[in-house]
C-alpha positions in Angstrom: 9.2 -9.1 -4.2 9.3 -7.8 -0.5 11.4 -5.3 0.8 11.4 -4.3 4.9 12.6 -0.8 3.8 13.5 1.8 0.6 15.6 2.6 -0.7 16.4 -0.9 -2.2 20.1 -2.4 -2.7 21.5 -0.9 -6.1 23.4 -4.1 -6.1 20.9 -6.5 -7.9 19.6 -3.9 -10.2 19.8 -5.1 -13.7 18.7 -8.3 -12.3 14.7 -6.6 -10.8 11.7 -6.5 -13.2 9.7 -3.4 -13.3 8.1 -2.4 -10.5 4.3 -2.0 -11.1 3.0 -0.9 -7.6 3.9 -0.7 -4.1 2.0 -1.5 -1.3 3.6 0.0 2.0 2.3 -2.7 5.1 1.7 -0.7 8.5 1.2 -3.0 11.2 -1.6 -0.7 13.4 0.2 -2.4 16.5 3.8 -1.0 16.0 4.9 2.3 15.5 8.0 1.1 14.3 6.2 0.6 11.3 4.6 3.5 10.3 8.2 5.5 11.1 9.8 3.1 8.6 6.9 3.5 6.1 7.2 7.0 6.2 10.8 7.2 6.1 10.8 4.8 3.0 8.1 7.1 1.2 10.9 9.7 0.6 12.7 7.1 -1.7 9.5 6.7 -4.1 9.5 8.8 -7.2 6.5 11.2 -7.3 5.0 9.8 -10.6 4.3 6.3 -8.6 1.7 8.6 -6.2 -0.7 8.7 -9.3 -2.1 5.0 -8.7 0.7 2.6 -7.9 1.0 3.2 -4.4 -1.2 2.2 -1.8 -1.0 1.5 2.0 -2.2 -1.9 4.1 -2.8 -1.4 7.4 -3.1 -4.8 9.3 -4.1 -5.7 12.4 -7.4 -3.7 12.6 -9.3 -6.1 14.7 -7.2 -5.4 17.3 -7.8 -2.0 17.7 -6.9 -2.1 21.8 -3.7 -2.8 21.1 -3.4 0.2 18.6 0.2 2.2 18.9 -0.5 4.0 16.0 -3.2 6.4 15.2 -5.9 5.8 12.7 -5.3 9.8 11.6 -1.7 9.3 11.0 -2.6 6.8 8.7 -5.5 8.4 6.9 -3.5 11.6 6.2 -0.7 9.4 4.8 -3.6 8.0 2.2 -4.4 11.7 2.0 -0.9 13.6 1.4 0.4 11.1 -0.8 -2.8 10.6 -2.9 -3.0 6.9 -2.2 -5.4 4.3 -1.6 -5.5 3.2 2.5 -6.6 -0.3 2.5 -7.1 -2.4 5.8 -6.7 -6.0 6.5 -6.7 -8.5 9.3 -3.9 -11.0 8.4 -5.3 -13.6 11.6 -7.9 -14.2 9.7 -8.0 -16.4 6.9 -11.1 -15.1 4.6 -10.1 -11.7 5.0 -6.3 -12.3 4.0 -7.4 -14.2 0.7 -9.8 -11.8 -0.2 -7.2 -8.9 0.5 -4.5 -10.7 -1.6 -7.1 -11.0 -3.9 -7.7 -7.8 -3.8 -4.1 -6.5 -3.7 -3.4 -9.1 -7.0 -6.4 -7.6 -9.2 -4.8 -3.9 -8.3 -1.4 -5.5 -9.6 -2.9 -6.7 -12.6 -4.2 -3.3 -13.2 -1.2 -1.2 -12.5 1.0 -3.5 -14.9 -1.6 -2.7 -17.8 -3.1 -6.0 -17.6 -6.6 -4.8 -17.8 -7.9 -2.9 -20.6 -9.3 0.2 -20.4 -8.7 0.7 -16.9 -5.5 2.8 -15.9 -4.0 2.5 -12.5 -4.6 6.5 -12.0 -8.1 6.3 -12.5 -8.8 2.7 -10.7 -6.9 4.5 -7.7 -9.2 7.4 -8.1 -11.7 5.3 -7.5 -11.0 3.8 -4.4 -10.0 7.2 -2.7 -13.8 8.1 -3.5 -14.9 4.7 -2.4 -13.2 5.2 0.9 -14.6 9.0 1.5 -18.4 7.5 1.4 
């Protein structure tokens, strides 16, 4: 399911499965986007920071036509304990193997994979990103 912003319509909400993880998109060319990211964090419950939350920055192969800055979106990953993950959605190899990606992190967060909890697989890639 995609949402543009939290929090979401209380309308439909016997009607919405669980929700497993979210993954906050910040286009590196707007800041438009990282203002409504932020703004939407706010509306997250705090136990979703310990491995269900992480953020996909697109548009990196662009990075002349950056409006927002790299730290902004590394102390994001930082403060809020989450994964930062970056992807170039022009390119076709990248996007599969990001949706990939982002599909086998879904599988883990929904308890699909044994012995592997979403805290500790996001644990994991926080480290993976500080070498």
């Amino acid at each position: 399911h995609l949402a543009t912003s939290l929090p979401l319509p209380s309308e439909r909400d016997h009607l919405r499965p669980r929700i497993d993880l979210i993954v906050f998109m910040i286009d590196i060319k707007s800041k438009y986007s990282l203002q409504n990211v932020e703004a939407s964090l706010a509306y997250v419950d705090a136990s979703f920071f310990l491995g269900k939350v992480y953020f996909l920055v697109t548009g990196v192969g662009r990075v002349n036509c950056c409006s927002v800055e790299m730290n902004a979106i590394w102390k994001l990953g930082e403060v809020y304990c989450s994964p930062v993950l970056f992807c170039e959605l022009e390119l076709e190899g990248v996007r599969v193997a990001t949706a990939q990606r982002l599909l086998r992190v879904l599988q883990i967060c929904a308890g699909h994979v044994p012995g592997v909890s979403a805290l500790y697989f996001g644990t994991l890639m926080r480290n993976s990103a500080d070498d």
